[in-house]
C-alpha positions as CSV (number, residue, x, y, z in Angstrom):
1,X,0.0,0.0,0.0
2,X,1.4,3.8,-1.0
3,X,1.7,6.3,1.8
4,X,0.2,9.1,1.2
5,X,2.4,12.3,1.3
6,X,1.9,14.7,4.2
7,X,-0.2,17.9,2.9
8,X,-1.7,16.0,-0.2
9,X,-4.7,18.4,-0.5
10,X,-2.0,21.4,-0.8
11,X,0.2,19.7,-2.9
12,X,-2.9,19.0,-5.2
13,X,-4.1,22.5,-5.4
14,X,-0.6,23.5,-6.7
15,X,-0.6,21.1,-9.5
16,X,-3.8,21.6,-10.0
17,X,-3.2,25.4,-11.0
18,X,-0.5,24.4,-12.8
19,X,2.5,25.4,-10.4
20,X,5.3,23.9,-9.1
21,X,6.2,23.8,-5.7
22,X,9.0,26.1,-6.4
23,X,7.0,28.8,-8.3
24,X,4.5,28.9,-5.2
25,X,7.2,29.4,-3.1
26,X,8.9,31.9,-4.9
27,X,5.3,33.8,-5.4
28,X,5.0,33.5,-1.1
29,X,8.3,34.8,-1.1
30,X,9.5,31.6,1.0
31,X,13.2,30.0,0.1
32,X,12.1,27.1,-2.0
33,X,13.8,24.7,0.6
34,X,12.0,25.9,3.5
35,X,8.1,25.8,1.5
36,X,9.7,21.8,0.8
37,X,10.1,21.3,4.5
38,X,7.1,22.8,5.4
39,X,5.3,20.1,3.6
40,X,7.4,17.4,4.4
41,X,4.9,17.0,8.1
42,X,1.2,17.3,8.2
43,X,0.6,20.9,8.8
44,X,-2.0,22.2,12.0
45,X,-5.3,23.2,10.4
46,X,-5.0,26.8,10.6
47,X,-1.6,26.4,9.2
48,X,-3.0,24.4,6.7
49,X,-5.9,27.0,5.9
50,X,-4.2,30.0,6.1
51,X,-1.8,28.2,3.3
52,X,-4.4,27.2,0.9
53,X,-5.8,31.0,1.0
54,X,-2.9,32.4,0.1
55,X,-2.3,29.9,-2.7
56,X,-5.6,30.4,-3.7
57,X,-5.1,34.5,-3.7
58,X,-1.8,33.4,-6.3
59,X,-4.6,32.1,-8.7
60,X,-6.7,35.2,-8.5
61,X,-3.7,37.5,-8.9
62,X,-1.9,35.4,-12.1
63,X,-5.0,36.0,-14.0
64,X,-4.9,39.5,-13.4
65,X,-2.0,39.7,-14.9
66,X,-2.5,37.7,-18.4
């Protein structure tokens, strides 16, 4: 049986948009390395939410500027 990777639901979201890890990182303004560790353990929830709004805000603002 596969383990499932800590933060799936984030890490889906990503590649669902069409990111890399990197790129989101780099859009956060986190060092690439440290947005990897990060998601290496299961984040708290409110961790975990206030990361998925602000990945969700990169969507919003990438389309603004197409």
């Amino acid at each position: 049986m596969k383990k499932r990777k800590a933060n799936q639901e984030i890490r889906n979201m990503i590649k669902s948009m069409g990111y890399k890890q990197w790129e989101v990182a780099e859009l956060l303004k986190i060092d690439e390395s440290v947005f990897s560790r990060l998601l290496r353990k299961e984040l708290e929830q409110e961790e975990k939410r206030w990361l998925i709004l602000e990945i969700s805000k990169l969507g919003d603002v990438c389309e603004l500027q197409d």
